[in-house]
N, C-alpha and C positions, 0 to 999 in steps of 0.2 A: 083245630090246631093240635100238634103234636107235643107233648108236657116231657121236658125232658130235665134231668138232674147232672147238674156240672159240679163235682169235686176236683179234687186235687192235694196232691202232698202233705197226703195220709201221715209217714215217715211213722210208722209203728215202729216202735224200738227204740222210741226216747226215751231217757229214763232219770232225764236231768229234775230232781227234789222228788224223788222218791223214796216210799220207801219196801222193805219187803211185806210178801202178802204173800202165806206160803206159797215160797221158793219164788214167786212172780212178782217183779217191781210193781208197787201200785200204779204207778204212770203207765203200764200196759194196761191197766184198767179203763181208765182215762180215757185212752187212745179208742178202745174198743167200745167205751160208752156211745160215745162220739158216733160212732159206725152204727149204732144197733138206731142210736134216736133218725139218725138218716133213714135209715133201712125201713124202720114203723111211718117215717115219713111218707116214703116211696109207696109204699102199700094204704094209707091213708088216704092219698091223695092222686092214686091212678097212675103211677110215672108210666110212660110210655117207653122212656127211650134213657138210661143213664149212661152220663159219660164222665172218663174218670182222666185227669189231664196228667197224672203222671207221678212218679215217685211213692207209693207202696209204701215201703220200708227204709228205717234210718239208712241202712248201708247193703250192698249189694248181695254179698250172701246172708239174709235171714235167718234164725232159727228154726226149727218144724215148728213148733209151738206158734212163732209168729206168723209162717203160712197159714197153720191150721183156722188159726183166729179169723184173720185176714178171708180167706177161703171160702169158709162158714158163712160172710157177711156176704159174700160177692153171690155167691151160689145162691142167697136166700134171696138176692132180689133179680138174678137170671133165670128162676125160675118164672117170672113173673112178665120180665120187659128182655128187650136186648143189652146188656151192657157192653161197651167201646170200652176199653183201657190202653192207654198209652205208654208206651215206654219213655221213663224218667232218664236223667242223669244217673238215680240213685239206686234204678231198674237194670241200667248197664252193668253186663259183667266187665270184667278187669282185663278179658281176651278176647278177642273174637271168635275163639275155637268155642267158649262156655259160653251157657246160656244165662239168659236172664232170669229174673226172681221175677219173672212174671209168666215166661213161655211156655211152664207146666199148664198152662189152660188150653194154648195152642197145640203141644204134643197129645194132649186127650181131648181134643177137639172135646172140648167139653160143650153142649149145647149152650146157646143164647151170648157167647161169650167172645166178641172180635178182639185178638191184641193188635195195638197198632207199631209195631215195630220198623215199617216204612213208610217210604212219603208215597201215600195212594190216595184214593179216591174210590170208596165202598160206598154200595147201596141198603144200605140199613132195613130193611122190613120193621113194620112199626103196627103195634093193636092199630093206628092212626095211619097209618100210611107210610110211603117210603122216605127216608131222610140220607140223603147223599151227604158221608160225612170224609172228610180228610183229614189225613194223620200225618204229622207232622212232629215226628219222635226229638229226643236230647238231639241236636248234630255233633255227630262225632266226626274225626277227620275219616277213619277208616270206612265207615259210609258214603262219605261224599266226595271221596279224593282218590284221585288213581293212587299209584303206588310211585310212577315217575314223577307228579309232580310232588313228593315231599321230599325228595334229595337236593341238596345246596340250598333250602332255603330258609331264611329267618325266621326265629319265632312269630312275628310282625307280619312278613310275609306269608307264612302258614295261616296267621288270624284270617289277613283278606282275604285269601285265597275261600278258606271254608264259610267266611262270609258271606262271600259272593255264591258260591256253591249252593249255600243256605236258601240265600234271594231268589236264584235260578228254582229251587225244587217250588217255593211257596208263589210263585209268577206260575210254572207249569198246571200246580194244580188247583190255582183258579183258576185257568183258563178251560182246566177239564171242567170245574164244577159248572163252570158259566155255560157248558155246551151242553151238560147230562141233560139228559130225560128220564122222566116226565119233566118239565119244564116248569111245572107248579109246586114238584118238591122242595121243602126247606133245605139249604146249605149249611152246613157246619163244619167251621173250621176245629182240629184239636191241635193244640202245639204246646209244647214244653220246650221254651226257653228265653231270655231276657228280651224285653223289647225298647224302645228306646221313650224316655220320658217317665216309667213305673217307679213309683218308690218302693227302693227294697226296704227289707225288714232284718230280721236278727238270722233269716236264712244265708247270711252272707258268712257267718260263721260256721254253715257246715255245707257250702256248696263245694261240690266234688269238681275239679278237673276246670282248665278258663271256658271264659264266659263268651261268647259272642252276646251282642246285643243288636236284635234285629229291628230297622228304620219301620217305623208305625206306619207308613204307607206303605209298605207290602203286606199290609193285613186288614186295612181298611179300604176293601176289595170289593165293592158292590156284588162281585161273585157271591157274595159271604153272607147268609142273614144273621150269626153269631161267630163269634170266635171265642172259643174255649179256652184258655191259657191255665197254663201251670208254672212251677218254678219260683214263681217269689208266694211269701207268704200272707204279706198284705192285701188284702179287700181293695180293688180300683177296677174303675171304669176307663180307659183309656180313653177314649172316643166322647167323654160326656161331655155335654152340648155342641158336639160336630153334627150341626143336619146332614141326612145322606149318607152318614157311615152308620155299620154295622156294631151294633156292641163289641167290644175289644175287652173281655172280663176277664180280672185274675179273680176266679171262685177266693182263692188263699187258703192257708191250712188251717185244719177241723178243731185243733189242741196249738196250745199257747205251751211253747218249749223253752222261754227265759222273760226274764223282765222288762227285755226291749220291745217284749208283745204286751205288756199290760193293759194296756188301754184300747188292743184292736179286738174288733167285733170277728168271731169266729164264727164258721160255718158255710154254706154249699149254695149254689145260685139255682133257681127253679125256672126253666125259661118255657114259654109259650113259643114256638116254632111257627111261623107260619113264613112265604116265598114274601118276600118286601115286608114283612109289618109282624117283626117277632118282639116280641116282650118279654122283661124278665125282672126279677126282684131274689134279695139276699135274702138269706132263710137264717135266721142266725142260733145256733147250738150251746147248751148250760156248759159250755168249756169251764174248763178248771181257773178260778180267779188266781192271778196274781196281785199281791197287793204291796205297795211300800206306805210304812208308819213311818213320816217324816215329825220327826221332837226337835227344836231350839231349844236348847238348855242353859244357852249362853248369858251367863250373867245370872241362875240360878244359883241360889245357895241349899237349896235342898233337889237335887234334878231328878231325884226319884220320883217325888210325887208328883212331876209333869208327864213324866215318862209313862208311868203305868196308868194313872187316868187318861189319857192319851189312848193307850191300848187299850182300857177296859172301855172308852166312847167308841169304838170301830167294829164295826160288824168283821169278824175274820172269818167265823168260823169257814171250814173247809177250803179256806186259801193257803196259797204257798206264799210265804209273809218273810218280807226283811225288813228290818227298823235300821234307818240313819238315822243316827242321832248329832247333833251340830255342840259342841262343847268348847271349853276353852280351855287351860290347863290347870285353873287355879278348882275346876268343877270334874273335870274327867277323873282323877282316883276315887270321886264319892259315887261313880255311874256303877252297878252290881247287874251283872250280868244273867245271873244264876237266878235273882228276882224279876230278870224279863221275860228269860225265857220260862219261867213259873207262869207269869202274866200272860203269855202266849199260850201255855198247853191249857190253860185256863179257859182261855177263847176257844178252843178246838179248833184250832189251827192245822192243816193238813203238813202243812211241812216250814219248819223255821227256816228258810236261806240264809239269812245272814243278820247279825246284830253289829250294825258298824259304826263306830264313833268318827267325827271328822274334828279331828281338834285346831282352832288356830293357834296355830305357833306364830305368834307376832315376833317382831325383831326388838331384839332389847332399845325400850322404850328411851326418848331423847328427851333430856332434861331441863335443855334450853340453854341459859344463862349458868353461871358456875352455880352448883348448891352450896359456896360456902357461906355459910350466917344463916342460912336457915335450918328453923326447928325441923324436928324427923315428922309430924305433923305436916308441915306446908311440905316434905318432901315427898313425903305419900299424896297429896295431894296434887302436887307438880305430875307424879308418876302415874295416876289416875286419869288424871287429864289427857297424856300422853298416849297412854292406850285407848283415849276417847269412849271412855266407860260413860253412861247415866249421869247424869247431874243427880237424883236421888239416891243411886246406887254409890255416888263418889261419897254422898252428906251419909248413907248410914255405914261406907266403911269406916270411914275418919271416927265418928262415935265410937267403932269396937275397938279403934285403936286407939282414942285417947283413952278408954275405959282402961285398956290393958295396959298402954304404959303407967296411967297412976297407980295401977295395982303394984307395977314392976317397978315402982321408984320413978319414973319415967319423967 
């Protein structure tokens, strides 16, 4: 079997809850972590063959710095296997005259290293043998569209048009793969873009340019013993429990870039290649934790000290941490900010995002029946009731306030 490494949307040059580390966001740190623990991986474990589904870098022109990084990692493991890289949405330049943040490996034919920046069908050389893989870049319209069919028509129109266009190139090259020889080589699909059924993630906040979404039967191709995908950032098997289709995997991305990742497993898929009977399994990487400290305070008369025991039970350290806190209004002036986020750098907390109170504003409370004739006692308690406070919590306000009106004459 041929052992092959499937990444995807790297996006170095996030930088969201960082902080500096001379002159360098520490979230490039992060990012580059991420890359080296793959990279020791690769060499641990023999990788034959890596492929990399798309998207590089946050946005399309890079900084050198973030080449150089980026570079450094790819080279150290082309010196060892073949690597495939794909051209992203995020890989695309902004013209067709410029090149991509990827193409510099292609202008220096730099060894060991394919970009896929067309819809082809290459024969891979492998320590293991050969692996016929296809490339199936972002679809843009100016790849797939004459020049006369984008006059007079709908944005709508434009959609199916490049749709279809889309369909058309991933039909052609199964059919190429279905014919290659040797005939007992593994097939490998690579594509970078939405397919239909995947749950997206918090990538929907920085996808560049619309979306097509390609129908999951043009990819679950028996041509195919794997398809590689890129583009969303969640972990999914398309294909799982479909007998006779080929794994449909989005690897997902290697760093968790906001809190609508909290909770997904990051890192890279490890596949066994073989012609009808490939296998594979997620490899999953010490991504950077997101954590949220959720506190109810509500109906606390001292909310501090739930608050910061709270924080001091939670393992943070080295997370990027926000606390909601749930309040009311008669408790939110007593909440002290300055003593959480104390309570946080205390934890060693890599980076505080956010400390947010959500207070309910109820609506002025109904009193029922008219209050006249009754004491200010049974009206506080009418108005307790009303806001559907504690049966305990109604009996020890009432206490402080008949305590207070006899002091007061009351």
């Amino acid at each position: 079997m041929v052992r092959m490494l499937h990444f995807a949307d790297f996006h170095l040059g996030m930088e969201n809850y960082g902080r500096d580390r001379a002159g360098i966001n520490s979230r490039i740190y992060d990012f580059c972590d991420r890359l080296d623990e793959m990279v020791s991986f690769s060499t641990r474990e023999d990788i034959d063959l890596v492929l990399f589904a798309g998207d590089a870098f946050k946005n399309r022109q890079p900084n050198p710095t973030l080449q150089r990084e980026f570079a450094a990692r790819i080279m150290d493991m082309a010196s060892r296997c073949p690597v495939v890289m794909l051209v992203g949405n995020h890989d695309m330049p902004t013209h067709e005259l410029r090149a991509s943040s990827l193409e510099i490996y292609q202008t220096l034919n730099v060894p060991n290293v394919l970009i896929g920046s067309e819809y082809d069908l290459y024969e891979v050389p492998t320590p293991k043998g050969s692996v016929f893989v296809g490339t199936a870049p972002y679809p843009m319209r100016q790849n797939l569209l004459k020049d006369e069919e984008l006059h007079g028509k709908s944005i709508s129109e434009l959609d199916d048009l490049l749709l279809n266009a889309l369909i058309g190139e991933l039909d052609r090259l199964a059919r190429r793969a279905a014919a290659a020889q040797p005939a007992d080589a593994p097939r490998v699909l690579a594509a970078h873009f939405s397919v239909s059924g995947a749950q997206w993630g918090s990538e929907r906040g920085v996808t560049i340019g619309r979306d097509p979404v390609v129908p999951l039967g043009s990819l679950d191709d028996s041509a195919w013993d794997y398809v590689a995908l890129g583009h969303i950032h969640k972990h999914q098997n398309l294909t799982q429990g479909r007998k006779g289709a080929p794994p449909v995997v989005y690897s997902g991305s290697m760093e968790r870039i906001d809190f609508g990742e909290e909770g997904d497993p990051k890192g890279f898929c490890v596949v066994d290649l073989s012609r009808h009977d490939t296998q594979w399994r997620f490899w999953s990487l010490n991504s950077r934790p997101f954590m949220t400290v959720r506190v109810d305070v509500r109906g606390d008369l001292d909310p501090m000290d739930r608050i910061l025991s709270t924080i001091r039970g939670c393992d943070l350290q080295g997370a990027v941490v926000r606390v909601i806190l749930q309040a009311d209004p008669e408790n939110s002036p007593l909440i002290k900010e300055d003593a959480i986020h104390k309570a946080l750098d205390e934890a060693k907390v890599h980076t505080i995002a956010a400390v947010i109170k959500e207070v309910n504003q109820t609506s002025r409370a109904r009193l029922g029946e008219s209050p006249e004739g009754l004491t200010p006692l049974e009206l506080l308690e009418r108005f307790f009731n009303a806001k559907e406070y504690a049966p305990d919590r109604i009996e020890s306000l009432l206490k402080y306030a008949e305590q207070f009106l006899h002091e007061d004459g009351g």
